[in-house]
One Martini backbone bead per residue (centre of mass of N, CA, C, O) as a GRO file, in nm:
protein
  187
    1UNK     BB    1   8.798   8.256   6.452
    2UNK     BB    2   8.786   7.958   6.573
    3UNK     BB    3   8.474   7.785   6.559
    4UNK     BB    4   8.249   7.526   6.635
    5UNK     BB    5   8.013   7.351   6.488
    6UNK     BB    6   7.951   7.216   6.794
    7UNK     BB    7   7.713   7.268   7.019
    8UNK     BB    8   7.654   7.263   7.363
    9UNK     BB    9   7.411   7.305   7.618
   10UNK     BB   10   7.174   7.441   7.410
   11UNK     BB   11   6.864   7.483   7.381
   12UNK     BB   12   6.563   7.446   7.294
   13UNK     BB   13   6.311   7.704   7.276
   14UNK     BB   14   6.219   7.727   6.950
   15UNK     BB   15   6.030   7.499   6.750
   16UNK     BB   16   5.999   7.685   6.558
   17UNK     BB   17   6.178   7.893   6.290
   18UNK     BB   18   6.019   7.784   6.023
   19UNK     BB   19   5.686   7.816   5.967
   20UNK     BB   20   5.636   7.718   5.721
   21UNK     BB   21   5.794   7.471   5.676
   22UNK     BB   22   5.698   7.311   5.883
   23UNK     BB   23   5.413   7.313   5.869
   24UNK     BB   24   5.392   7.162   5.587
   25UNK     BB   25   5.588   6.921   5.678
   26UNK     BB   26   5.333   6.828   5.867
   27UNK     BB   27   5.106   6.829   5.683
   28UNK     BB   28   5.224   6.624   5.490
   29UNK     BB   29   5.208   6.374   5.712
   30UNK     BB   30   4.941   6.385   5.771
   31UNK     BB   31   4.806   6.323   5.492
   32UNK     BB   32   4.926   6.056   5.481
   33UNK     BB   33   4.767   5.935   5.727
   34UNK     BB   34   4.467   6.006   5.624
   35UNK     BB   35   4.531   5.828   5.370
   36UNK     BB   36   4.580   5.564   5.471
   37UNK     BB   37   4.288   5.556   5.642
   38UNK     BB   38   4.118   5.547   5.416
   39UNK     BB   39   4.209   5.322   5.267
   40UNK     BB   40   4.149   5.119   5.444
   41UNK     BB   41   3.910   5.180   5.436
   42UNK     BB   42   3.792   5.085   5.159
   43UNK     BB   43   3.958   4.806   5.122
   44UNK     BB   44   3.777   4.685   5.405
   45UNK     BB   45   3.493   4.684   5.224
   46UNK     BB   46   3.546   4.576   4.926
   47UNK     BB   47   3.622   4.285   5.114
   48UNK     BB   48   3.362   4.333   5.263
   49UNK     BB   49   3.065   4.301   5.026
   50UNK     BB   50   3.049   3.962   4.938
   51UNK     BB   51   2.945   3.927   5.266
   52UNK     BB   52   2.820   3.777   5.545
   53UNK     BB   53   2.631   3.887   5.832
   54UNK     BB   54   2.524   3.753   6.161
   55UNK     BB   55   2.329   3.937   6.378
   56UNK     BB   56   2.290   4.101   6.704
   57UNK     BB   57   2.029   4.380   6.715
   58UNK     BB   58   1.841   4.427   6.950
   59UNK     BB   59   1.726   4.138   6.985
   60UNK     BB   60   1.788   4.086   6.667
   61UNK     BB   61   1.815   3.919   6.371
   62UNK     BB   62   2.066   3.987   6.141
   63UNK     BB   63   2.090   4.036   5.778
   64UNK     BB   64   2.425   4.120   5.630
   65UNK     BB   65   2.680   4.289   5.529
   66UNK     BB   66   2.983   4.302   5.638
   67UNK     BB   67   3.023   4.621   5.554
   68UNK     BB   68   2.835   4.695   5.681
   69UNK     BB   69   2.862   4.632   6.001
   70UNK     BB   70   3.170   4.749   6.007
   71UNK     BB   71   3.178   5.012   5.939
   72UNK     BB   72   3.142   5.189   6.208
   73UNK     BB   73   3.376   5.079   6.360
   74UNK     BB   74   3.593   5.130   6.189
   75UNK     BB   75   3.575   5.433   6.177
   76UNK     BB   76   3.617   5.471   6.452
   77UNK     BB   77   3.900   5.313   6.470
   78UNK     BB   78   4.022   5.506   6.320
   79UNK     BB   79   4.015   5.768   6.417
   80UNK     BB   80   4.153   5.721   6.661
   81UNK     BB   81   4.404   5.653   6.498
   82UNK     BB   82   4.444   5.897   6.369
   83UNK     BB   83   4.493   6.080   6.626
   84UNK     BB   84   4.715   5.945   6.748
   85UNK     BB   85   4.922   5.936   6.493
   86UNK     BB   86   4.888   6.272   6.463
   87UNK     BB   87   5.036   6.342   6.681
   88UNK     BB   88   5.260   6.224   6.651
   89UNK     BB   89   5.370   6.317   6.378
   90UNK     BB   90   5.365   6.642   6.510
   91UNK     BB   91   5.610   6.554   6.651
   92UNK     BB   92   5.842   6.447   6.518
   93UNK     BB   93   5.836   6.688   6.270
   94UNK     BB   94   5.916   6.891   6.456
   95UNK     BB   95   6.185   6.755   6.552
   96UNK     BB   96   6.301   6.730   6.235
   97UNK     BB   97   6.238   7.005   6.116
   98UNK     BB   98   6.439   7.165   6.325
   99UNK     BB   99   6.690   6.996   6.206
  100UNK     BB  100   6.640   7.181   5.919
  101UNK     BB  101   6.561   7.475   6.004
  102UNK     BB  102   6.800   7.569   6.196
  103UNK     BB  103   7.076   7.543   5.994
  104UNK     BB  104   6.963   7.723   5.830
  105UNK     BB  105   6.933   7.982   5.976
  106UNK     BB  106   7.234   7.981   6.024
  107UNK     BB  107   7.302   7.990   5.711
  108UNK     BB  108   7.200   8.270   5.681
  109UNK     BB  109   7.315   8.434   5.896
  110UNK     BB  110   7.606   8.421   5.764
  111UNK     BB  111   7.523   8.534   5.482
  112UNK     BB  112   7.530   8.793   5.565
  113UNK     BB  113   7.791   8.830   5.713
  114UNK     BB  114   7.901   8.789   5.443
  115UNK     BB  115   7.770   9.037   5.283
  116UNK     BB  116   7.942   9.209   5.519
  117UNK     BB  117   8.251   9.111   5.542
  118UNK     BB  118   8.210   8.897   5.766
  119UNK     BB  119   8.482   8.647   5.872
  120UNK     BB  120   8.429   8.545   6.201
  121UNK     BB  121   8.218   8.380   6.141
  122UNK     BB  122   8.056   8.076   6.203
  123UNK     BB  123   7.859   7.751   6.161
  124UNK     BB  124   7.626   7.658   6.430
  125UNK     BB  125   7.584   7.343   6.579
  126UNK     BB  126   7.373   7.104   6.713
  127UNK     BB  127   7.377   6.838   6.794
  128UNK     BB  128   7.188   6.641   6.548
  129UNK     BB  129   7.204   6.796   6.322
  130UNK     BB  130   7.161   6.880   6.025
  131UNK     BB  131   7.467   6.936   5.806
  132UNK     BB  132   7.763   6.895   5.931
  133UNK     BB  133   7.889   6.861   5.680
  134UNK     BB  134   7.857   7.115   5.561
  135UNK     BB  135   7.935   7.306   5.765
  136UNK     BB  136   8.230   7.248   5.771
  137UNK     BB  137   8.277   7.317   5.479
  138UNK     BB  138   8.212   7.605   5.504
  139UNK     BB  139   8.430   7.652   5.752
  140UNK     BB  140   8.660   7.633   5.550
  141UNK     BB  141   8.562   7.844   5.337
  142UNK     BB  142   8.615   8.060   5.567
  143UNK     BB  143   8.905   8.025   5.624
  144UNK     BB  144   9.045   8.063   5.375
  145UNK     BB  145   8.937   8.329   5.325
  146UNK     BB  146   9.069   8.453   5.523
  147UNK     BB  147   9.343   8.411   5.481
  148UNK     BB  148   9.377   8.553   5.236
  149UNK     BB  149   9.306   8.828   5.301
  150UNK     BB  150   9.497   8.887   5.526
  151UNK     BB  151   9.710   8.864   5.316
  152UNK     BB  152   9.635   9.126   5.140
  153UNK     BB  153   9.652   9.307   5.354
  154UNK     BB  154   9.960   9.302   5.443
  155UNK     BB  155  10.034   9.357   5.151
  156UNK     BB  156   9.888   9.634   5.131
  157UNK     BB  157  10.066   9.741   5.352
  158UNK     BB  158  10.347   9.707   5.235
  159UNK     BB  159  10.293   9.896   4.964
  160UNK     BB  160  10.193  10.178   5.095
  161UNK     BB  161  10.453  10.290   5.092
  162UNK     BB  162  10.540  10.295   4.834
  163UNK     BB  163  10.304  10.495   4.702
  164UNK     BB  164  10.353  10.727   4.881
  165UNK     BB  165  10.664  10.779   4.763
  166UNK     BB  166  10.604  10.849   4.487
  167UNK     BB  167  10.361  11.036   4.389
  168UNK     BB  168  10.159  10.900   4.255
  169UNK     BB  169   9.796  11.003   4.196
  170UNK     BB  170   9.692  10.779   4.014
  171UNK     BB  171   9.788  10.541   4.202
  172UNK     BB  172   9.694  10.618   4.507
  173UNK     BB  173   9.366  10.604   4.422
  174UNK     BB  174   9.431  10.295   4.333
  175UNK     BB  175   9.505  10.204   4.602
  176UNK     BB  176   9.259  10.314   4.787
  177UNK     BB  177   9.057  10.122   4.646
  178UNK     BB  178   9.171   9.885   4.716
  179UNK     BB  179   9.174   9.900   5.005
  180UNK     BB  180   8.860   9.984   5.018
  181UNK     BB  181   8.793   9.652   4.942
  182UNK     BB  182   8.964   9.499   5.115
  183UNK     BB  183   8.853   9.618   5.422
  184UNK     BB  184   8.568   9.528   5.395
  185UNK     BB  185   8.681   9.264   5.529
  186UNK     BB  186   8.629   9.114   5.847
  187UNK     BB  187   8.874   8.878   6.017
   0.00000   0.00000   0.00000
């Protein structure tokens, strides 16, 4: 049963698939831009700190430090950026991450079921998943093994015969266990 790699019109329901994978990937994405944000607010302190700014603060003229001056403005200004920017990250990476946690988690499902010896099913993935060329690979792989299979299992039906005919108790055992070996895979 050749089905194809990808299949359309299927929505995404449940954009967590593998929680922890994700999750991960997510926070590793935040901490990037919190990091970020850390260093912008340090790197212009560090170069206003050697400047002097006149500022007029609540109707008094005040000589003060650039850094001073700037700092809580900076802090302000980055935190909100920094709210705005980890949304954004937190949506990017969720539906990135979906697109790697997806294939695998089909990718699982699969060999399941082929180490339960059926051969029936391939690997299905959504346009625009990763993978998409591993998947083929695989279900080419998948495509062989059943081929050779189906062919064993003929071979082994052609000789059940000879083999009944012979007579040979010690034969038949052994043609019995390969077959119930042969069997084992449904393809």
């Amino acid at each position: 049963m050749n089905q194809p790699t990808a299949f359309k019109g299927q929505q995404r329901h449940n954009f967590y698939i593998d929680k922890d994978f994700q999750t991960k990937f997510i926070i590793k994405f935040c901490l990037i831009v919190c990091a970020g944000a850390l260093l912008t607010i340090a790197f212009l302190y560090y170069l206003a700190r050697l400047s002097t700014t006149v500022a007029i603060i609540n109707s008094r003229v005040t000589v003060m430090t650039t850094s001073d001056f700037i700092m809580p403005l900076l802090i302000q200004t980055v935190i909100v950026v920094m709210v705005f920017v980890s949304m954004a990250t937190i949506m990017v990476t969720l539906f990135v991450s979906h697109k790697i946690a997806g294939p695998l988690y089909r990718f699982k499902q699969t060999f399941k079921e082929l180490s339960q010896g059926r051969f029936t099913n391939q690997v299905k993935l959504r346009e625009g998943d990763q993978l998409q060329e591993v998947a083929g690979d695989f279900n080419q792989m998948i495509t062989t093994v059943r081929t050779q299979v189906q062919t064993a299992q003929e071979q082994l039906a052609a000789i059940k015969k000879d083999v009944e005919q012979s007579g040979d108790a010690g034969l038949k055992g052994k043609f019995q266990q390969l077959e119930k070996a042969v069997n084992f895979f449904k393809v």
